[in-house]
C-alpha positions as CSV (number, residue, x, y, z in Angstrom):
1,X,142.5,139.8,114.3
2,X,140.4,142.2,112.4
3,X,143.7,143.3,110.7
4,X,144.0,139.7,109.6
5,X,140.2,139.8,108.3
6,X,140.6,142.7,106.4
7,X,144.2,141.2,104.6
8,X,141.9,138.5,103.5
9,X,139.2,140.1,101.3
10,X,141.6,141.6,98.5
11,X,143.3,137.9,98.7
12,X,139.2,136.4,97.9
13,X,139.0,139.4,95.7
14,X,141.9,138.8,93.2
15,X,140.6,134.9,93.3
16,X,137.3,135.9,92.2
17,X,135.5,134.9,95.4
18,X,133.0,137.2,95.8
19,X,129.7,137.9,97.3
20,X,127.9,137.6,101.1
21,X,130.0,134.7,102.3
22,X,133.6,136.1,101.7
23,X,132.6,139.1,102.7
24,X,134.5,140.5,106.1
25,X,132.6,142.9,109.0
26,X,134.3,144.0,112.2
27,X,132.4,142.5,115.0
28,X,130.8,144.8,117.2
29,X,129.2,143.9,120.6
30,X,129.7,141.1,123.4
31,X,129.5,137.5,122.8
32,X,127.6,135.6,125.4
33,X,129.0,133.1,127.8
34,X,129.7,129.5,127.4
35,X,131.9,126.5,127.9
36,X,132.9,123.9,125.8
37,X,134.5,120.9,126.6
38,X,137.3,119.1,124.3
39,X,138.3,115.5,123.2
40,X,141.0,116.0,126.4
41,X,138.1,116.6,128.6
42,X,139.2,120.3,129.3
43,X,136.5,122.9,129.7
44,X,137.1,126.2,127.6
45,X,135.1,129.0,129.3
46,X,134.8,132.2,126.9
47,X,135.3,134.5,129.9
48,X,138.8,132.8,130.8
49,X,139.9,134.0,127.3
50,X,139.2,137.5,128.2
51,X,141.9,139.9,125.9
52,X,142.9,136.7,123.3
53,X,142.1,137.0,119.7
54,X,139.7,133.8,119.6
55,X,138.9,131.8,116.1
56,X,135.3,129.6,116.5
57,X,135.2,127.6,113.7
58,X,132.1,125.5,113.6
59,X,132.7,122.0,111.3
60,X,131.3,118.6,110.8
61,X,133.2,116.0,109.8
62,X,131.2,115.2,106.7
63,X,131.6,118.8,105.0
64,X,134.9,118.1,102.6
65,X,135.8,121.8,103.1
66,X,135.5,121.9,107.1
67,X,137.8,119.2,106.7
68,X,140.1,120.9,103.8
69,X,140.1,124.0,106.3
70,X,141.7,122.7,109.3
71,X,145.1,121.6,108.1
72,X,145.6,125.6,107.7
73,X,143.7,126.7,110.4
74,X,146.0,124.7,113.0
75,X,148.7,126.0,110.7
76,X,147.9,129.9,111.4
77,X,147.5,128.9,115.5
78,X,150.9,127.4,115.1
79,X,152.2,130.8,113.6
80,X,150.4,132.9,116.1
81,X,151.1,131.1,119.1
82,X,148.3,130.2,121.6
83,X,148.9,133.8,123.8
84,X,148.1,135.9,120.4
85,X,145.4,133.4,118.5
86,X,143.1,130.6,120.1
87,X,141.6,128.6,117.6
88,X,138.7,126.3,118.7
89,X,137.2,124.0,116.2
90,X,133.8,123.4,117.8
91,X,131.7,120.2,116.6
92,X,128.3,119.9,118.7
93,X,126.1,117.3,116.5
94,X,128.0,114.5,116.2
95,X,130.1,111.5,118.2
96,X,133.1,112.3,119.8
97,X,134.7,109.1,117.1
98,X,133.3,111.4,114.4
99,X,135.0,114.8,116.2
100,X,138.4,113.0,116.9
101,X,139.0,112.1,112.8
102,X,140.6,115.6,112.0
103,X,143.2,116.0,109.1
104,X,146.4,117.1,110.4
105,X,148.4,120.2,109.5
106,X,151.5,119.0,107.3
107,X,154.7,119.1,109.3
Protein backbone atom coordinates (compact mmCIF):
# COMPACT_ATOMS: atom_id res chain seq x y z
CA UNK A 1 0.00 0.00 0.00
CA UNK A 2 2.69 2.46 0.82
CA UNK A 3 4.08 1.65 -2.64
CA UNK A 4 0.73 2.84 -3.98
CA UNK A 5 0.95 6.13 -1.70
CA UNK A 6 4.14 6.96 -2.90
CA UNK A 7 2.99 6.42 -6.93
CA UNK A 8 0.54 8.98 -6.10
CA UNK A 9 2.47 12.13 -5.07
CA UNK A 10 4.35 12.75 -8.55
CA UNK A 11 0.69 11.97 -10.11
CA UNK A 12 -0.67 15.33 -7.53
CA UNK A 13 2.63 16.73 -8.32
CA UNK A 14 2.50 17.12 -12.18
CA UNK A 15 -1.37 18.23 -11.53
CA UNK A 16 -0.22 21.03 -9.45
CA UNK A 17 -1.75 19.71 -6.22
CA UNK A 18 0.44 20.65 -3.74
CA UNK A 19 0.79 21.37 -0.15
CA UNK A 20 -0.08 19.48 3.61
CA UNK A 21 -3.10 17.68 2.27
CA UNK A 22 -1.67 15.78 -0.76
CA UNK A 23 1.15 15.20 0.94
CA UNK A 24 1.95 11.18 1.59
CA UNK A 25 3.82 9.72 5.09
CA UNK A 26 4.42 6.08 5.71
CA UNK A 27 2.52 5.26 8.76
CA UNK A 28 4.32 4.23 11.59
CA UNK A 29 2.92 2.55 14.81
CA UNK A 30 -0.32 0.46 15.79
CA UNK A 31 -3.74 1.47 15.22
CA UNK A 32 -6.11 0.84 18.06
CA UNK A 33 -8.97 -1.60 18.14
CA UNK A 34 -12.45 -1.21 16.88
CA UNK A 35 -15.50 -2.53 15.16
CA UNK A 36 -17.70 -1.20 12.78
CA UNK A 37 -20.78 -2.39 11.66
CA UNK A 38 -22.12 -2.09 7.96
CA UNK A 39 -25.52 -1.37 6.10
CA UNK A 40 -25.46 -5.60 5.94
CA UNK A 41 -25.31 -5.60 9.59
CA UNK A 42 -21.79 -7.30 9.50
CA UNK A 43 -19.28 -6.28 12.19
CA UNK A 44 -15.64 -5.42 10.80
CA UNK A 45 -13.22 -5.87 13.71
CA UNK A 46 -9.61 -4.29 12.87
CA UNK A 47 -7.86 -7.23 14.49
CA UNK A 48 -9.64 -9.83 12.06
CA UNK A 49 -7.93 -7.87 9.21
CA UNK A 50 -4.60 -8.60 10.71
CA UNK A 51 -1.84 -8.76 7.48
CA UNK A 52 -4.57 -6.89 4.72
CA UNK A 53 -3.67 -3.66 3.28
CA UNK A 54 -6.87 -1.71 4.83
CA UNK A 55 -8.20 1.78 3.06
CA UNK A 56 -10.44 3.91 5.98
CA UNK A 57 -11.98 6.48 4.14
CA UNK A 58 -14.12 8.66 6.34
CA UNK A 59 -17.14 10.50 4.14
CA UNK A 60 -20.39 12.18 4.60
CA UNK A 61 -22.75 12.20 2.15
CA UNK A 62 -23.06 16.00 1.87
CA UNK A 63 -19.28 16.54 0.92
CA UNK A 64 -19.49 16.57 -3.17
CA UNK A 65 -15.91 15.14 -3.22
CA UNK A 66 -16.47 12.19 -0.63
CA UNK A 67 -19.08 11.45 -3.02
CA UNK A 68 -16.96 12.12 -6.35
CA UNK A 69 -14.30 9.78 -4.52
CA UNK A 70 -16.06 6.61 -4.13
CA UNK A 71 -16.87 5.65 -7.71
CA UNK A 72 -12.84 5.07 -7.88
CA UNK A 73 -12.28 4.01 -4.69
CA UNK A 74 -14.64 0.84 -5.13
CA UNK A 75 -13.01 0.83 -8.53
CA UNK A 76 -9.24 0.23 -7.06
CA UNK A 77 -10.90 -2.64 -4.42
CA UNK A 78 -12.25 -4.11 -7.50
CA UNK A 79 -8.65 -4.22 -9.09
CA UNK A 80 -7.07 -5.28 -5.98
CA UNK A 81 -9.27 -7.87 -4.91
CA UNK A 82 -10.59 -8.00 -1.29
CA UNK A 83 -7.45 -10.52 -0.04
CA UNK A 84 -4.76 -7.66 -1.22
CA UNK A 85 -7.03 -4.19 -0.47
CA UNK A 86 -10.01 -3.80 2.01
CA UNK A 87 -11.62 -0.61 1.46
CA UNK A 88 -14.07 0.57 4.18
CA UNK A 89 -15.90 3.76 3.70
CA UNK A 90 -16.87 4.60 7.32
CA UNK A 91 -19.82 7.25 7.87
CA UNK A 92 -20.44 7.68 11.83
CA UNK A 93 -22.71 11.07 11.97
CA UNK A 94 -25.39 10.51 9.96
CA UNK A 95 -28.67 8.04 9.24
CA UNK A 96 -28.13 4.86 7.85
CA UNK A 97 -30.79 6.41 4.61
CA UNK A 98 -28.13 9.10 4.31
CA UNK A 99 -24.98 6.21 4.41
CA UNK A 100 -26.90 3.83 2.02
CA UNK A 101 -27.09 6.79 -1.07
CA UNK A 102 -23.49 6.05 -2.47
CA UNK A 103 -22.60 6.70 -6.23
CA UNK A 104 -21.70 3.59 -7.80
CA UNK A 105 -18.46 2.69 -9.66
CA UNK A 106 -19.32 2.71 -13.49
CA UNK A 107 -19.49 -0.79 -14.90
Amino acid sequence: MAATGAALVPLADAQGLTGPAYEVSRWSGPVSAFGLVDTTGKTWNLADLRGRAVLLNFWASWCEPCRAEMPTLQQVADLYGPDKLLVLAINFKEPAGARSSLPKAPG
